[in-house]
MIVEXDO-227044 format. One line per 2 residues: for each residue x, y, z of C-alpha. Coordinates in steps of 0.5 Angstrom, whole numbers, plus 2048, in hexadecimal, padded with zeros to 3 digits. Layout:
N
X Y Z  ...
This chain:
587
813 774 7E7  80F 779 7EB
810 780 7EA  814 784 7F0
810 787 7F6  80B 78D 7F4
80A 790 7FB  80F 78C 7FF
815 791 7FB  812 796 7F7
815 79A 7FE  81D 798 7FC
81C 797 7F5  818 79E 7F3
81D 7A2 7EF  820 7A7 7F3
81B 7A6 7FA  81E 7AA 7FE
81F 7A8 805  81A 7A9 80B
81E 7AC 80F  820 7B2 809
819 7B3 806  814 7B0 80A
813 7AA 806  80F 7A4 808
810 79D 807  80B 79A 803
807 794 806  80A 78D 805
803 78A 801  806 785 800
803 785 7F8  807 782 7F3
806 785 7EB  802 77E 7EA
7FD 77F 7EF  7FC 786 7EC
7FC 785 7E5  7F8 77F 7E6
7F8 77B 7DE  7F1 778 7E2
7EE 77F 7E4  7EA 780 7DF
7E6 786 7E3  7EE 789 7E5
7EA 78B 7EC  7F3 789 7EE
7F5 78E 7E9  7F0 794 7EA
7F1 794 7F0  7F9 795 7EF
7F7 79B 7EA  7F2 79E 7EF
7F9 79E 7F4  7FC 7A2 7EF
7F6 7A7 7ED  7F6 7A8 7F5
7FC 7AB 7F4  7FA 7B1 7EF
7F9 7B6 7F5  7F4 7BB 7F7
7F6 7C1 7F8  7F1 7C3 7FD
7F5 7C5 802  7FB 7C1 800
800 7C3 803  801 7C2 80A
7F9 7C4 80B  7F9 7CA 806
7F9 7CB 7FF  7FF 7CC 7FB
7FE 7D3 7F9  800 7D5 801
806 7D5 7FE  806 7DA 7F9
804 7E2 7F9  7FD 7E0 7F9
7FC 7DD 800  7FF 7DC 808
7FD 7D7 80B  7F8 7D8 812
7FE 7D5 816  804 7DA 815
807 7D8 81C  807 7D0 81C
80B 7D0 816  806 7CB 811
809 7C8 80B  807 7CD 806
80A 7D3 80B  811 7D0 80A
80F 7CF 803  80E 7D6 802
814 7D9 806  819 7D4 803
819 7D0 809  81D 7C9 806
822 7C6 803  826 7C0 800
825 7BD 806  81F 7C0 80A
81A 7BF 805  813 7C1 806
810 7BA 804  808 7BC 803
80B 7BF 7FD  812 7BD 7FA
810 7B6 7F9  816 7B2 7F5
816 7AC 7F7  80E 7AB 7F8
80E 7AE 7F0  813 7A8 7EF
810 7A3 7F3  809 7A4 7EF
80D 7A4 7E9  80F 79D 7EA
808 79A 7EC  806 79D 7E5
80B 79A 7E2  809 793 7E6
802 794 7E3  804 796 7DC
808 790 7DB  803 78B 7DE
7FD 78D 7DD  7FD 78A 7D6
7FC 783 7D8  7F5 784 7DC
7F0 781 7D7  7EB 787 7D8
7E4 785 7D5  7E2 78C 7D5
7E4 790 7D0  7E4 799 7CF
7E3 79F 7CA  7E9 7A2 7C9
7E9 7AA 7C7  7E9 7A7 7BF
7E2 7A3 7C0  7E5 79D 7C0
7E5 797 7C4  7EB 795 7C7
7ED 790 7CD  7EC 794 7D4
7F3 791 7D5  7F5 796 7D0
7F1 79C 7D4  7F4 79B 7DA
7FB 79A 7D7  7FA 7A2 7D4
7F8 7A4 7DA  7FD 7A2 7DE
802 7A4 7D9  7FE 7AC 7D9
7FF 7AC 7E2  806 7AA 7E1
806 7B1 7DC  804 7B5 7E1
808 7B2 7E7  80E 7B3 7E1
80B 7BA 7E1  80A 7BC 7E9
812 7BB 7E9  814 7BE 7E3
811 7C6 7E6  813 7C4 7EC
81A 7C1 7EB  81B 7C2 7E3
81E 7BC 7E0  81E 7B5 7E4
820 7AF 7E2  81B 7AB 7DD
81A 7A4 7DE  816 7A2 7D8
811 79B 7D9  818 798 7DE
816 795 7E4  81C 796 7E8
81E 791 7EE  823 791 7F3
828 78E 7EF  828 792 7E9
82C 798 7E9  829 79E 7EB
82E 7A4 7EB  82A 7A7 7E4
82C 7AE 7E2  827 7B4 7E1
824 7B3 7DA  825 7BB 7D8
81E 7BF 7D8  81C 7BF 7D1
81E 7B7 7D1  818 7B8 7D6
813 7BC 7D3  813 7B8 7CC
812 7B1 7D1  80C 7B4 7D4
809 7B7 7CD  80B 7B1 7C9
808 7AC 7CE  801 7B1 7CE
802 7B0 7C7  802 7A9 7C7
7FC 7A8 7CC  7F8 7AD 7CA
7F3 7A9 7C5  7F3 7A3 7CA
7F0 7A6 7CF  7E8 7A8 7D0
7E6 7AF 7CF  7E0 7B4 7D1
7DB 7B4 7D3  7DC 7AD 7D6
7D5 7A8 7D8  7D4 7A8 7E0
7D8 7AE 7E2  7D9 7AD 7E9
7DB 7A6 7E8  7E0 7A8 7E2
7E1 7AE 7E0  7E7 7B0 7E4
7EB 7AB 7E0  7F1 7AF 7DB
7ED 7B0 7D4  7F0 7B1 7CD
7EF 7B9 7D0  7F2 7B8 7D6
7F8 7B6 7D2  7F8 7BB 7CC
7F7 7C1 7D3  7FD 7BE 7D6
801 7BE 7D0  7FF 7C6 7D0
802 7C8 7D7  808 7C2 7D6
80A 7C7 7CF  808 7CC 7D3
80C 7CC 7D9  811 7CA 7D3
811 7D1 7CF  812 7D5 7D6
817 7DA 7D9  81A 7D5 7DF
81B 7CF 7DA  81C 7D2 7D3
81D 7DA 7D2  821 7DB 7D9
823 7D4 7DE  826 7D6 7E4
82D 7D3 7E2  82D 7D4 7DA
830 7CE 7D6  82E 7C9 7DC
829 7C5 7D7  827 7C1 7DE
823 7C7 7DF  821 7CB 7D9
822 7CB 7D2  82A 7CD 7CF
827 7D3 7CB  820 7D5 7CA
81B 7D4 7C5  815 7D8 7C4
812 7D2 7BF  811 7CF 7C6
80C 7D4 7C8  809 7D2 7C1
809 7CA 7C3  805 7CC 7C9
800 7D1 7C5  7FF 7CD 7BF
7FE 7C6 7C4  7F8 7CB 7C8
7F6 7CF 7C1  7F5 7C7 7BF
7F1 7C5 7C5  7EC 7CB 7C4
7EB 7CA 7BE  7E9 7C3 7BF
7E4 7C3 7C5  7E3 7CA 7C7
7DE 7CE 7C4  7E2 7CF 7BE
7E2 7C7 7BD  7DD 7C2 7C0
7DB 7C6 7C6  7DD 7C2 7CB
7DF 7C7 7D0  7DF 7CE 7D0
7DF 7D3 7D6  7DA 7D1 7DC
7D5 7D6 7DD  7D7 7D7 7E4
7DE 7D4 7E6  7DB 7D3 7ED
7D7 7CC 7E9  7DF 7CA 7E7
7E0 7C7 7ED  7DA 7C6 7F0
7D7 7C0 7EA  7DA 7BB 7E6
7DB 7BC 7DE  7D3 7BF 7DB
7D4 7C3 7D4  7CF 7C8 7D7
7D0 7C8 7DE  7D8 7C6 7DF
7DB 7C7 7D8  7E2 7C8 7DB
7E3 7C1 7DE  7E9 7BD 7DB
7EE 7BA 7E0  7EC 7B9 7E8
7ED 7B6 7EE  7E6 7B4 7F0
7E4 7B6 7F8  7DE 7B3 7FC
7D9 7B8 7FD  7DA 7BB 804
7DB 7C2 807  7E2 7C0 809
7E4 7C5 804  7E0 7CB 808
7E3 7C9 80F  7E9 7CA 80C
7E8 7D0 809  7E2 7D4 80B
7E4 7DA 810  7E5 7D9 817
7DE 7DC 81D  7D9 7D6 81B
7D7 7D1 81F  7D5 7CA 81F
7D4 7C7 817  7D7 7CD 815
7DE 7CD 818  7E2 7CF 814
7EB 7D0 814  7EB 7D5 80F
7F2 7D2 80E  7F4 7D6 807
7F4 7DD 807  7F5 7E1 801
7F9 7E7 801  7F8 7EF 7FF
7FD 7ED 7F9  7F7 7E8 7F6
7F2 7ED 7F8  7F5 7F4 7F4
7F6 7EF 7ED  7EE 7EF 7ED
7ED 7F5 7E8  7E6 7F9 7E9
7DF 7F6 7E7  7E2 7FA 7E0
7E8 7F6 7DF  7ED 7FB 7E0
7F2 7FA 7E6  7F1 7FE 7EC
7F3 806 7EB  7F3 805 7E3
7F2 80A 7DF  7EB 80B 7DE
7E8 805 7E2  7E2 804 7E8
7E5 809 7ED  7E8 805 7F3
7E7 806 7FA  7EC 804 7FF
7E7 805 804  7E2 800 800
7E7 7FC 7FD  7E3 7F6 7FA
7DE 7FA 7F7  7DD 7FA 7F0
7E2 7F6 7EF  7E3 7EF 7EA
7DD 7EA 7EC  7E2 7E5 7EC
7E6 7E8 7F3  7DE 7E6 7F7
7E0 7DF 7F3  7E7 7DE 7F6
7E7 7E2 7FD  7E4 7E4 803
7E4 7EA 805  7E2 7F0 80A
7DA 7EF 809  7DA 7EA 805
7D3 7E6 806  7D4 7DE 808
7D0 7D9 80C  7CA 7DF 80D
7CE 7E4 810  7D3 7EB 80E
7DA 7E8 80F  7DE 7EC 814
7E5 7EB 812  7EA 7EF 815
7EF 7ED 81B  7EA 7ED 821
7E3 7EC 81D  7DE 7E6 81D
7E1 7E2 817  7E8 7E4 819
7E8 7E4 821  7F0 7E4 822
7EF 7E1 82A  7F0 7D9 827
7F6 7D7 825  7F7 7DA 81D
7F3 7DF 81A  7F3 7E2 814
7F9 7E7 813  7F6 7E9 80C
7EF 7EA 80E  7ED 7E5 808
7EB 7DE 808  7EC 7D9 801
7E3 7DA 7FE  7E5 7D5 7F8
7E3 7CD 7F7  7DE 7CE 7FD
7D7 7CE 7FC  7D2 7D3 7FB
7D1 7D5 802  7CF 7DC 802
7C8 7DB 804  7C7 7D6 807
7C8 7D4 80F  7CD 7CE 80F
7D1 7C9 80C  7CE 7C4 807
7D3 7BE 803  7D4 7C1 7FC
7D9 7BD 7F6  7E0 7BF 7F8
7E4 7BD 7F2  7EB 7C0 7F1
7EC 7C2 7E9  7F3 7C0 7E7
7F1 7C3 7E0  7EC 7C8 7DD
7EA 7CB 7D7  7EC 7D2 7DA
7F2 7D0 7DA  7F3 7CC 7D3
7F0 7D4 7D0  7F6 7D8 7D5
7FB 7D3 7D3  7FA 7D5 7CC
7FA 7DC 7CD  800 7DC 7D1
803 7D8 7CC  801 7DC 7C5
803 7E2 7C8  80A 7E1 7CA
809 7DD 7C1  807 7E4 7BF
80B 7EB 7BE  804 7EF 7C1
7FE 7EC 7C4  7FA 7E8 7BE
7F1 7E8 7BF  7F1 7E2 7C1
7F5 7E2 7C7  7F1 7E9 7C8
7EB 7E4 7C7  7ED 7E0 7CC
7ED 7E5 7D2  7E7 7E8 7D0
7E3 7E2 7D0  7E6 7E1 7D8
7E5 7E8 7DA  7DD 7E7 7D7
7DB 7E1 7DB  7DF 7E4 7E1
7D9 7E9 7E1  7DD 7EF 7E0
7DA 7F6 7DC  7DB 7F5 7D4
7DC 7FD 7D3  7DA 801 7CE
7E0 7FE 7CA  7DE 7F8 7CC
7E5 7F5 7CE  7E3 7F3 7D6
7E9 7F8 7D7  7EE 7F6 7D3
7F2 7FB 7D0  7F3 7FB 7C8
7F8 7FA 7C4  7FD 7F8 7CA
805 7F6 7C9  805 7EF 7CB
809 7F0 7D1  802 7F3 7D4
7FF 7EE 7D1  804 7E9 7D4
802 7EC 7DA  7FB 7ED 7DA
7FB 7E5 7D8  7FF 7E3 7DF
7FA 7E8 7E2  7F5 7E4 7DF
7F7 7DE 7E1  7F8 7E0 7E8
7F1 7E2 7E8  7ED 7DC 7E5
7F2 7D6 7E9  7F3 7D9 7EF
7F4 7D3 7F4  7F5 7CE 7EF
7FC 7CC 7F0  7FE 7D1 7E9
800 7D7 7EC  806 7D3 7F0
809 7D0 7EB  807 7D7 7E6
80C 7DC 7EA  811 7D7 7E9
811 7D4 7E2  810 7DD 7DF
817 7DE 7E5  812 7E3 7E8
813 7E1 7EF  819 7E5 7F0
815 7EB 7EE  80E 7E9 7F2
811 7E9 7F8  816 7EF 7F8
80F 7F1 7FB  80D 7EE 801
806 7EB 802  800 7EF 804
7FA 7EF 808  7F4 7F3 80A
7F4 7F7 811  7ED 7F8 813
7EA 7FC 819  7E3 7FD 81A
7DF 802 81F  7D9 7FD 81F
7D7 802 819  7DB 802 814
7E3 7FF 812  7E9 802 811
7EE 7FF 80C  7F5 7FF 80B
7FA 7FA 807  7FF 7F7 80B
805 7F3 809  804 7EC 80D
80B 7E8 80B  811 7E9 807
815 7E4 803  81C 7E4 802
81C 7E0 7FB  822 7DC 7F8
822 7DB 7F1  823 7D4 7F3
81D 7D3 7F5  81A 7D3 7EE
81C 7CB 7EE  81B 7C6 7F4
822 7C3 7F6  823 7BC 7F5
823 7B8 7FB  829 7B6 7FE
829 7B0 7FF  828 7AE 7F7
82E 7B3 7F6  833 7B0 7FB
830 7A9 7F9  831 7A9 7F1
838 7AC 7EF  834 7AE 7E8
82F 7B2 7EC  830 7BA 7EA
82D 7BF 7EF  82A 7C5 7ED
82D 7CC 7EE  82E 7CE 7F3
82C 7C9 7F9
């Protein structure tokens, strides 16, 4: 009997789709495939299956300008978008600006993140039965029937789309390998928040030897594809996120287990430290050495996985090889090919969390004297890495940034109301006197990340800071460029407590993955957004008399914070359909 419909009913029947008119969700084409034709028992090259999983590979986002044309981190005390009058989606995102019912769709994704599921789970329960010829080397360096390498990694993407939901929702209603149709029942109640984390870190446990490893053989053909790498990285952030404030120390509604656990456990932080301690120790340089610390953090997002060019690279989302990510980025006043929207401008707050070229923060005791009026000299190297700023030296010329001048000229539309423009993913563009197509890959998972999680993670494991996590810090701070100092600490304090050390980590981390979509979900899983946004968001004032400029720090946009927001509501409509549907706290 033929199987039912694929794309014919995956709109009705994905669990929990929401309605097109509640959440912007839109019907999927009637293809008329059947699984038969899918999963044919006569293809034995599988092009039917393969390009169904290419459907679902398709959905694992870029965030290059994600969210309605910007980057997530808009949305947080990192950035503003160019646009403050035109209410973008990441202006809305930041300010509060939905609910239940009028959700922000570029962002809360429920029901697309169920609909993906369900076509994984269609591929997991058909693929089997297309007799492959080709064959692949799992991660163990054996051979094995390439259905079986497709099967894990499509059980690794419906791992992460369990995990997109979990910081953004906590705990979801977990479907396992079902393939739901209309008639089934569909009122399914939440799977608890741990019932979640231990899913999605058991999956990636069952997969992970399935799958290929790096380095994979024609990486611009392969080498995006999840790893047994990708998959332990993943199984760090999910235990990670785990072991944090929001969902194990301090939930917004205690005893709620739908979003936290019902009392805390430091042995959570060890999980995720011992799962990231296991990592290093197995591939990076105290292992086999297959990743480490890129030499320059500009290459991570420029080339694909080379020990010693990219080191880094262990999950992405690979990009063409265009200049689009510049003309979104680069700063306003340029013409022709070198037009850019300077869509995402950084915040003075991002600005100030760089230390001085010594690695002590600004006006700390003993540091590189600071000059209001200099402001980005002597600084951390990694702030001309991430920002553009007053002076900065871009397509051959000295930026002119303030509200007025020829980089920002405030006579159009939008202008930039901190001064500064968004410097990392694009090119190497400071000397040259145009655009020219580069490699734009969107890096999902890094090694920089792996390392942070593990110092994070040791610390709060620890009563005081180990010299392994200072070792992970140090080693950051001296890639980063910043001056070692006769103590040869890169300006990190001896002996710290291990609040500091917390807090020198989450600066850490603000610094090294700015604009990779952590600092959003960061404030949130830490509860420190109450605290963040009791200051407002800032920006630069710049006033130039044609020989020299001005500065003066000046607040751009206050925001009221709602302890609510620290998890998105559950759409309306999947509350009013399914009686057994909790809605989070407070919406």
């Amino acid at each position: 009997m033929k199987r039912n419909l694929i794309m014919a009913f995956a709109w009705c029947a994905a669990l929990f789709a929401a309605t097109a008119c509640m959440d912007n969700y839109e019907e999927l084409p009637v293809d008329q495939y059947t699984e038969d034709f899918l999963f044919s028992t006569t293809d034995s090259v599988g092009d039917r299956a393969l390009g169904f999983l290419g459907t679902i590979y398709d959905a694992l986002e870029s965030g290059h300008s994600r969210v309605g044309g910007y980057y997530l981190d808009a949305a947080s005390d990192d950035a503003l978008p160019i646009d403050m009058d035109g209410e973008p989606d990441v202006l809305k995102l930041q300010l509060g600006q939905y609910t239940a019912r009028t959700r922000i769709s570029s962002e809360m994704k429920w029901g697309d993140y169920y609909s993906l599921i369900r076509k994984v789970n269609i591929f997991i329960n058909g693929i089997d039965v297309v007799p492959f010829k080709a064959t692949y080397i799992n991660a163990l360096g054996e051979e094995q029937p390439l259905n079986r390498t497709l099967k894990a990694e499509a059980r690794f993407i419906r791992a992460w789309f369990y995990f997109q939901m979990l910081e953004r929702y906590g705990g979801v209603p977990l479907l396992g390998d079902k393939v739901y149709d209309i008639n089934d029942n569909l009122e399914l109640p939440r799977n608890t928040f741990g019932e979640c984390v231990d899913y999605i870190v058991s999956e990636l446990d069952a997969i992970q030897d399935e799958l290929r490893a790096i380095p994979m053989d024609v990486p611009g053909l392969y080498a995006h594809v999840p790893t047994k790498q990708a998959c332990a990285a993943l199984k760090i952030r999910v235990l990670l996120y785990a072991a944090s404030p929001l969902f194990n120390e301090r939930p917004i509604e205690p005893g709620n287990e739908l979003i936290g656990y019902a009392a805390y456990d430091r042995n959570r932080w060890k999980k995720a430290a011992d799962a990231a301690r296991e990592f290093m120790e197995t591939w990076g340089e105290k292992g086999d050495g297959t990743f480490k610390l890129a030499t320059s953090i500009r290459n991570i997002f420029l080339n694909f996985y080379h020990k010693s060019i990219n080191p880094e690279l262990i999950f992405f989302r690979q990009g063409g090889s265009g200049t689009g990510v510049e003309s979104n980025l680069g700063p306003l006043g340029f013409s022709g090919t070198n037009i850019g929207s300077g869509r995402t401008n950084p915040t003075q707050n991002l600005v100030d969390a760089f230390p001085m070229k010594d690695g002590k923060a600004i006006g700390e005791e003993g540091a590189y004297t600071y000059d209001p009026q200099n402001p980005y000299a002597n600084r951390d190297p990694r702030l001309d890495l991430t920002v553009l700023h007053n002076g900065s030296k871009w397509l051959g010329t000295t930026l002119q940034t303030w509200q007025g001048g020829a980089h920002n000229p405030n006579s159009g539309e939008d202008y930039s109301t901190t001064s500064y423009f968004q410097r990392k993913f694009m090119g190497s563009f400071e000397s040259s006197s145009s655009y020219s197509a580069a490699l734009h890959l969107w890096v999902i998972m890094r090694y920089t990340e792996v390392v942070l999680n593990f110092a994070e993670a040791e610390n709060e494991v620890l009563d005081k800071p180990s010299e392994e996590v200072y070792d992970v810090l140090l080693a950051i701070r001296k890639r980063a460029g910043i001056a070692a100092g006769s103590d040869k600490m890169y300006g990190l304090k001896a002996g710290m407590t291990k609040e500091e050390m917390r807090q020198a980590i989450h600066n850490e981390r603000r610094l090294e993955l700015a604009f990779e979509e952590h600092r959003y979900f960061d404030i949130r899983r830490w509860r420190e957004a109450e605290n963040i946004y009791r200051q407002p968001l800032k920006g630069m004032q710049i006033s130039s008399n044609g020989v020299s400029a001005t500065y003066t720090a000046c607040n751009v946009l206050n925001v009221a914070w709602d302890n609510k927001r620290y998890l998105y509501p559950i759409p309306y409509a999947e509350v009013n359909k399914n009686d057994n549907m909790v809605q989070n706290p407070n919406w």
